[in-house]
C-alpha positions in Angstrom: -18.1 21.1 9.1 -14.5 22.3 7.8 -13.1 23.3 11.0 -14.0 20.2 12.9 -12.4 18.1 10.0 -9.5 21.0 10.9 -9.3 20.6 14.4 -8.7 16.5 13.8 -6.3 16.9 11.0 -4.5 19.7 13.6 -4.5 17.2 16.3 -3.3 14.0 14.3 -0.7 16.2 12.7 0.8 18.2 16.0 1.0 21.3 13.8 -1.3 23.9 12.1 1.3 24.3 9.2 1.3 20.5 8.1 -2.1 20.6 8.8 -2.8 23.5 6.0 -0.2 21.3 4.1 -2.4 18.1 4.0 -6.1 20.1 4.3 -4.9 22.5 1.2 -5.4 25.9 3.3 -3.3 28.5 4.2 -2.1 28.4 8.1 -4.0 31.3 8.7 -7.3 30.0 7.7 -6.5 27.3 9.8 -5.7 29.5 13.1 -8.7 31.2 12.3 -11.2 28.1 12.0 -9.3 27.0 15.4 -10.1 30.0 17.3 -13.2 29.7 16.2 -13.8 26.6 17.5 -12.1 28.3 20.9 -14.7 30.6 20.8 -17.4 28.5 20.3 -16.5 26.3 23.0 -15.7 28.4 25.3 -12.2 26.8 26.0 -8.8 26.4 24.8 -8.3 23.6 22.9 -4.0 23.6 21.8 -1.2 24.4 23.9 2.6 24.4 21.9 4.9 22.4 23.5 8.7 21.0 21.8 6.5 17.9 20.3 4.6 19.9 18.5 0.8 21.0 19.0 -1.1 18.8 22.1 -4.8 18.8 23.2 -5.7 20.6 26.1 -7.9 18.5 28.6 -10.8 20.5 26.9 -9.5 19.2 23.9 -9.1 15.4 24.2 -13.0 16.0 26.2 -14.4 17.0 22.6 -11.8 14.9 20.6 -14.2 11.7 20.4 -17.5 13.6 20.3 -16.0 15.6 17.2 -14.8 12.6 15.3 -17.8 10.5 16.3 -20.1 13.9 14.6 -17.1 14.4 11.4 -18.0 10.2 10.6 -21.6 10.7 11.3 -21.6 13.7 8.9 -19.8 11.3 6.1 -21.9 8.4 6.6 -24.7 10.6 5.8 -23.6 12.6 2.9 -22.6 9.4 1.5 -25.9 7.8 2.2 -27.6 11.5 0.3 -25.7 11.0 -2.5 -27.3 7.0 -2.9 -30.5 7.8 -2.3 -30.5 10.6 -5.2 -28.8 8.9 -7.3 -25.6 10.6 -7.5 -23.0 8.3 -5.3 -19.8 9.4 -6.4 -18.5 7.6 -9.6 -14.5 7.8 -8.7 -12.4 6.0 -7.5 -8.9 6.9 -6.0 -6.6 3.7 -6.0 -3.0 3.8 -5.0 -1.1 0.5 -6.0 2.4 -0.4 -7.1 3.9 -1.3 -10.2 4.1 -4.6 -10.6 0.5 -5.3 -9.3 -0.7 -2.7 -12.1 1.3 -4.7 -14.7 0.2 -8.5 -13.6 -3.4 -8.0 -12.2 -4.7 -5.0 -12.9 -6.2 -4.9 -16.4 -7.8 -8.1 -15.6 -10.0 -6.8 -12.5 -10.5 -3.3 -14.7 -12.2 -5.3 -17.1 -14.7 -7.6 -15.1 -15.3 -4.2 -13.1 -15.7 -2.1 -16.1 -18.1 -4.7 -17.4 -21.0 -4.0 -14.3 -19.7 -0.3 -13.7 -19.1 1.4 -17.0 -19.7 4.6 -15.7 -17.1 4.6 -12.7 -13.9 6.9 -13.6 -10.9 5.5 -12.0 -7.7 8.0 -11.2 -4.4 5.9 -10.3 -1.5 7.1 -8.6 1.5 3.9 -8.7 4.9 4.4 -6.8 6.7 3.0 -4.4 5.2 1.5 -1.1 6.3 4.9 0.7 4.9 7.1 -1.6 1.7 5.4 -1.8 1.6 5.4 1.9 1.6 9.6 1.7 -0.8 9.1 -0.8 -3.1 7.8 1.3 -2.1 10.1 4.2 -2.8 12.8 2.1 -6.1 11.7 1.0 -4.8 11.7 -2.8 -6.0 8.2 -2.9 -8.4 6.7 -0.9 -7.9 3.1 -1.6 -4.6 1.3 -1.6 -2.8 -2.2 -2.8 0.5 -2.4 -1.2 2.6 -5.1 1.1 0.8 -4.8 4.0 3.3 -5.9 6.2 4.9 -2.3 5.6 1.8 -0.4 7.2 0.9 0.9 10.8 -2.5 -1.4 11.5 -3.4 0.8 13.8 -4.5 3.9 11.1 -5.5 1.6 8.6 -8.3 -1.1 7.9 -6.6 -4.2 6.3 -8.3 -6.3 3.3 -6.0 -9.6 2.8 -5.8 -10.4 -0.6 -3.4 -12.9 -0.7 0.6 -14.0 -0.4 3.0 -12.9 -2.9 5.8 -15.6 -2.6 9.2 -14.1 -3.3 12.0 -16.6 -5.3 15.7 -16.0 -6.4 15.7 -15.9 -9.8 19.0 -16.5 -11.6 20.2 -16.9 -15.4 19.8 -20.6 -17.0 23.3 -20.8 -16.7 23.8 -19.8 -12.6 24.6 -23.6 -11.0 22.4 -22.7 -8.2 19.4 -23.9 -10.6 20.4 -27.5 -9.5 19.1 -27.0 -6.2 15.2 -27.4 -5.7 15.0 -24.8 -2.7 17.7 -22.0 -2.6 18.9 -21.6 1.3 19.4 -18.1 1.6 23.2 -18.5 3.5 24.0 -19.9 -0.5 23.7 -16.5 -1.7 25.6 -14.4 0.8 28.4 -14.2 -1.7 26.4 -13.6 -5.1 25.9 -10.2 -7.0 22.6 -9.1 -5.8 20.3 -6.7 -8.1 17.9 -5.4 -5.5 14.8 -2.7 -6.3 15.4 0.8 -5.1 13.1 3.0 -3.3 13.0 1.1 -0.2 10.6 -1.7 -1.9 13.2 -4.5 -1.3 13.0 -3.7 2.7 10.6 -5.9 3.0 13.1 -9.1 2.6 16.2 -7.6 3.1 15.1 -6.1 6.9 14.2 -9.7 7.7 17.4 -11.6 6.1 19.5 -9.1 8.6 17.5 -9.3 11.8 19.1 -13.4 11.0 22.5 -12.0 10.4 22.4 -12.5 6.9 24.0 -9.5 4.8 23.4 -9.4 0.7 26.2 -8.4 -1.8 23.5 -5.6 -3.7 25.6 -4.0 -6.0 22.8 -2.8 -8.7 19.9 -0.9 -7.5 16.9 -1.0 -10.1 13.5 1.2 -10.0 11.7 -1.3 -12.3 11.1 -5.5 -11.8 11.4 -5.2 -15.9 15.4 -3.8 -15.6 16.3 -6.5 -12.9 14.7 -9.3 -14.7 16.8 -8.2 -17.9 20.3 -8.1 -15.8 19.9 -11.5 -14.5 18.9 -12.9 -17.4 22.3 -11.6 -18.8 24.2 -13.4 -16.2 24.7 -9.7 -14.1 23.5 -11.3 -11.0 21.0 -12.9 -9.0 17.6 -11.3 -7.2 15.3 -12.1 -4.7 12.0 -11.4 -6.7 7.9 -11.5 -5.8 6.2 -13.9 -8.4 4.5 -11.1 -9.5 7.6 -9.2 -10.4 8.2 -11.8 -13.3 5.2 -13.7 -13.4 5.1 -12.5 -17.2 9.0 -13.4 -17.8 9.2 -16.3 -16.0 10.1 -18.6 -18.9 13.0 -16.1 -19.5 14.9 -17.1 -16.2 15.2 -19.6 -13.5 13.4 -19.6 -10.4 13.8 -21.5 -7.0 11.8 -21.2 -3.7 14.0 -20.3 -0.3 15.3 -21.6 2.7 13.7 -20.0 5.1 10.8 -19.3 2.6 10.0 -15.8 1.8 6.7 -14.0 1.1 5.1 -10.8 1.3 1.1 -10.3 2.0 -1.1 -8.0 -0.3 -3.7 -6.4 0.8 -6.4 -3.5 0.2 -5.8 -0.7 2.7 -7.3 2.6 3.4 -8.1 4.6 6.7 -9.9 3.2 9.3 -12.5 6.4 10.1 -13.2 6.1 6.6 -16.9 5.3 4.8 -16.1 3.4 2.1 -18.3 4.8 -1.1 -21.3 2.6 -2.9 -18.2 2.2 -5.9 -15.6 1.7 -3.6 -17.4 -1.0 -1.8 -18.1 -2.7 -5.4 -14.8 -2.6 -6.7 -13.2 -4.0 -3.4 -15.9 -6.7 -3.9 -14.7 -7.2 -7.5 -11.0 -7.4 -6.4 -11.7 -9.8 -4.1 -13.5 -12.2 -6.8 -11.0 -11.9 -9.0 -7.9 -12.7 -7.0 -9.7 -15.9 -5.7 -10.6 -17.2 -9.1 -6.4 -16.2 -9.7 -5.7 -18.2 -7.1 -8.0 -21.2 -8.1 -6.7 -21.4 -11.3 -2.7 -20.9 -9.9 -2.3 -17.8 -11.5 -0.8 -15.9 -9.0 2.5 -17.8 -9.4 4.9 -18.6 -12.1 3.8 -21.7 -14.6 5.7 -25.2 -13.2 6.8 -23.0 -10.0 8.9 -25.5 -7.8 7.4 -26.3 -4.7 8.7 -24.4 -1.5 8.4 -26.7 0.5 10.9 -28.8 -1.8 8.6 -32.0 -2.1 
């Protein structure tokens, strides 16, 4: 089964040396499991061009019947490993930080409580690096802003919106205002998170011609919450990002308002495991029950909508 799995990573990836690269084999054991394939088929199935690897016509012929057998293959090993009792117990989740901090222990802990026996191994970065993650099959499940993922490699699980304020000191005069319109801060010190996190506001605001003044670049929510408490400037923040500080600082909705969606993701050929399945279930219970309660945003949060 290895060198069909090879031949699609080959033909996703253009190239037998990022294919060893993501696979974990040396290029030549990768030529070598092609050829075979060659052999076995009778046909070429690669040609080199300056793009990179491409499918012969013999190739994109097989390419649906091999991935159609790769998922059949996975379905059932999957299905073995139920029926004997011995479903895999791990789970792979790649998430970001400040979904770790506000929401995770919570769902660990109503999951733990019907699973004991499920090991969990978490990988947390930035949305980019838990994108490769995933690419890389590190992970196999995912919580990031969906908004910054290609739907057409990944299936999608909504989990909710993520509202994003501007959170100021208690002594920046923009806390008289009851929404925040976003040409108001143009001209303020803007702390913004590094890693390319914050593109998913900032990208927007320009595409409207509006340009921030980000002078401090942060790689935790905790450091920027910190600075603007102590007057060093204002950011445009996710209510998760200070949903435990919020009493520390003031918060105001914007104008346009701004939100980014959270989801589950992970790739779309992929059988989801017996624990995998669970847990997602388990995620899903717990964020609505969040949301009932309004505990995915900040106590006395001002309305967005400004009534």
């Amino acid at each position: 089964m290895n060198k069909y799995y090879t031949f699609l990573k080959a033909a996703e990836c253009k190239s037998f040396t990022r294919a060893a690269d993501e696979l974990g084999y040396t290029q030549s054991a990768i030529s070598q499991m092609i050829r075979s394939l060659e052999k076995e088929f009778h046909a070429p199935l690669f040609l080199r061009s300056r793009s990179g690897l491409e499918l012969t016509f013999e190739g994109q012929t097989l390419m649906p019947y091999i991935r159609s057998l790769v998922d059949s293959y996975e379905a059932f090993s999957e299905k073995q490993l139920e029926l004997t009792g011995e479903s895999s117990k791990n789970i792979n989740l790649g998430l970001f930080a400040t979904f770790t901090d506000a929401l995770l222990p919570d769902i660990l802990l109503r999951f733990q409580q019907s699973y004991p026996d499920i090991r969990f191994f978490l990988r947390q970065g930035y949305y980019y690096l838990i994108r490769d993650s995933l690419r890389r099959d590190d992970v196999h499940l995912a919580i990031i802003n969906t908004d910054t993922v290609d739907t057409e490699d990944y299936q999608i699980v909504p989990l909710f919106e993520d509202p994003i304020y501007l959170i100021m000191s208690k002594n920046n005069p923009l806390q008289d205002l009851d929404v925040v319109p976003i040409s108001r801060i143009e001209h303020e010190t803007i702390i913004s998170l590094s890693g390319l996190d914050d593109e998913d506001y900032t990208n927007r605001l320009k595409d409207e011609g509006i340009f921030l003044n980000i002078r401090y670049h942060f790689g935790d929510d905790n450091s920027i919450v910190s600075c603007v408490k102590n007057d060093l400037g204002v950011a445009l923040m996710p209510a998760l990002g200070f949903l435990n500080r919020a009493d520390e600082i003031v918060f105001r909705p914007t104008d346009p308002p701004l939100s980014r969606p959270i989801g589950v993701i992970y790739k779309k050929k992929k059988h989801l495991s017996t624990a995998e399945k669970h847990f997602l279930t388990c995620l899903q219970d717990v964020i609505r029950e969040k949301q009932a309660a309004h505990e995915l945003t900040p106590k006395n949060a001002p309305d967005p909508a400004g009534e």
